[in-house]
N, C-alpha and C positions, 0 to 999 in steps of 0.2 A: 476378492474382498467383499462381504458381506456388506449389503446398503442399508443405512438403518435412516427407518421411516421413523419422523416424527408426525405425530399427530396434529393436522389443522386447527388453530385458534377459534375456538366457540365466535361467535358473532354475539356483541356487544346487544344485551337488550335495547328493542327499541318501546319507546310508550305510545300505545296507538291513539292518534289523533282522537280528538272529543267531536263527536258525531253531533250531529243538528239533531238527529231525532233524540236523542238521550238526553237528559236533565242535566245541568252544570250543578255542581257539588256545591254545596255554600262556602267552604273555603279556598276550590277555585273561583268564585265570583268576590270572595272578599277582600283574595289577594291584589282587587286589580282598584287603585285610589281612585277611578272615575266613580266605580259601584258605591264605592262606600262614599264619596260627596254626594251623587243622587240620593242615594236611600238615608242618609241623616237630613238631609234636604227637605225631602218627600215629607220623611215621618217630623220631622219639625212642622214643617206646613199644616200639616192636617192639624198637628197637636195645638196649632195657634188656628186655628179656624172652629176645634173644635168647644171652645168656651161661645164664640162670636154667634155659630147658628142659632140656638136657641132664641135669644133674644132679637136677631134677623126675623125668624119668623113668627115672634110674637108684635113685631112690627107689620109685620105684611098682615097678621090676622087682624090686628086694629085699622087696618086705614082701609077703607071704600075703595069699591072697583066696579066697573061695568061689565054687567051680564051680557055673552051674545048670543044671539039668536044662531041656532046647530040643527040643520034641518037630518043630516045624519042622525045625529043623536036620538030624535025623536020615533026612529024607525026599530030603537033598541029597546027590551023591558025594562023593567026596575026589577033589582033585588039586592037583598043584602049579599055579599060571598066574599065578605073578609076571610072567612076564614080559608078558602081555597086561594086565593090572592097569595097571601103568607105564605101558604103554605108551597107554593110553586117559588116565591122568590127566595126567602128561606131557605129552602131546598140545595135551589140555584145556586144560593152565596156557599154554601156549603159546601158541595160539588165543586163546587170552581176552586175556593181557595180549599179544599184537600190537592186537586192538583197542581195550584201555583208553589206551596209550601213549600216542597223540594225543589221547585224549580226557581231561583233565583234572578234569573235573567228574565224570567219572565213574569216573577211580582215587582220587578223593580216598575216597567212601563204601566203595569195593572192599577199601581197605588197611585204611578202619578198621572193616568188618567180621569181615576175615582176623581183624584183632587182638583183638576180643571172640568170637569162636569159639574161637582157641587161650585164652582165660582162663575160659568158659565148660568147656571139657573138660576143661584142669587140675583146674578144681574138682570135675567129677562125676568124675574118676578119683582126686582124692583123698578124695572121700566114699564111693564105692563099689567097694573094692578086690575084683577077681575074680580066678578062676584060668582060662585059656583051655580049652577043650575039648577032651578027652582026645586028639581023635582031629587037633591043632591038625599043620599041613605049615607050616612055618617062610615068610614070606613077606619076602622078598629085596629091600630098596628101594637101588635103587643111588647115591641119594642122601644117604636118613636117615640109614642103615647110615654114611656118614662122618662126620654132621652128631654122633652121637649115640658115634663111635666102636666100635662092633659088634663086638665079634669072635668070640668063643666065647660070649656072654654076650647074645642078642639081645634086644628087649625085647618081651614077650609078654602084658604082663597091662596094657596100656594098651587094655582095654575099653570100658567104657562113655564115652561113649558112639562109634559108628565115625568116627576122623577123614577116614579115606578119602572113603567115601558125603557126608559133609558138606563136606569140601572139593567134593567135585563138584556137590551141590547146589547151594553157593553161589558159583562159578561162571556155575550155570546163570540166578540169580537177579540177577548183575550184569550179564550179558550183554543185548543188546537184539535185536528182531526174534524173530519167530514163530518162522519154519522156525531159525536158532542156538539158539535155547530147547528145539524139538522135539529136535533132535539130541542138545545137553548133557542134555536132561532123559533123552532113553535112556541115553546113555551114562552117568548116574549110577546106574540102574536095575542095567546091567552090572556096573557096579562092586561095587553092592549084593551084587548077587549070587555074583560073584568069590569076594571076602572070606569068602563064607560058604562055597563050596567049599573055599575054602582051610584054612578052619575058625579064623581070627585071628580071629573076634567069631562073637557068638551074636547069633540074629536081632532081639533086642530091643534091641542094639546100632546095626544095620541100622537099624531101623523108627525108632529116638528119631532118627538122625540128622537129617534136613530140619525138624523142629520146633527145635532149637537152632542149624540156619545158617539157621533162618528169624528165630528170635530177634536172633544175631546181625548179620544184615541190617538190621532193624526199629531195633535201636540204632543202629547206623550213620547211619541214615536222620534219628534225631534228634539224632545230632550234626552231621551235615553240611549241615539243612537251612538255608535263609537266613534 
């Protein structure tokens, strides 16, 4: 009697797990209600913070502060170089969020670091009012400058501690991969340094910056973790 073969049952597809290295999709991240309560969160936050700054630092630009004495600072030239300043940060912001964009798991921590750096620097510029360095060359942002309205009245005594340096730190701390890290991490280095040619912050302005977008980072972390 003739045996008759049936054919083995295909194997049910399986969907292969979502890899760490690989970007999460925006509508797997939006399926999941933690995401979507941070990131209405986040973005509400900023969007109420962002009427407030302006008028924050046209407070800090009216009230008196004490200039310190920067024996570093004194060992640096003077020059203008707003426009290489921008143009490294600028860059930067750009570079970074083309690659946060698709990646949703990782602008969610990004925004809500931005967001406790800017409340963190309110606060040490409204506890420790300075006055910029004698020898300060006026530094040109061609964005602030509209954000904040500029005109004859720049804002100069938003010291401590550098938002510049710290934006680029933190940056360099949401970004992923070595050799992107090495690069952002120089180019915050430059900026560092920029700034202080330019003479807008004294060097201990500079120096605090990465321990407060490290801070800021570190919160972030505990808000957005699962």
């Amino acid at each position: 009697m003739a045996t008759i073969l049936t054919p083995a049952p295909l194997p049910h597809p399986v969907s292969a797990p979502h890899q760490p290295g690989r970007p999460r999709s925006w509508p797997a991240a939006w399926a999941s209600k933690g995401f979507r309560l941070r990131l209405g969160a986040v973005v509400l936050l900023l969007l109420c913070l962002l009427p407030v700054v302006p008028g924050f630092y046209h407070f800090i630009q009216a009230r008196p502060g004490q200039r310190l004495p920067d024996p570093l600072l004194e060992l640096l030239p003077v020059h203008d170089v707003s426009a290489l300043t921008f143009a490294l940060i600028y860059g930067a912001i750009a570079a970074t969020l083309a690659y946060l964009l698709p990646r949703p798991q990782r602008l969610l921590p990004a925004l809500w670091a931005y967001y406790f750096l800017q409340l963190l620097r309110m606060g040490t510029l409204w506890l420790l009012p300075l006055e910029p360095p004698t020898t300060l060359v006026i530094l040109h942002d061609p964005v602030m400058d509209r954000i904040f309205e500029v005109t004859t009245q720049p804002i100069v005594r938003d010291l401590f501690f550098s938002g510049h340096t710290a934006t680029m730190v933190l940056l360099t701390l949401v970004g992923r991969g070595r050799s992107w890290r090495w690069v952002l991490g120089l180019m915050s280095v430059a900026v560092g340094v920029l700034v202080l040619v330019q003479r807008v912050h004294y060097s201990y302005d500079v120096l605090a910056a990465p321990f407060f977008a490290g801070a800021a980072y570190w919160l972030a972390g505990r808000v957005c973790r699962k």
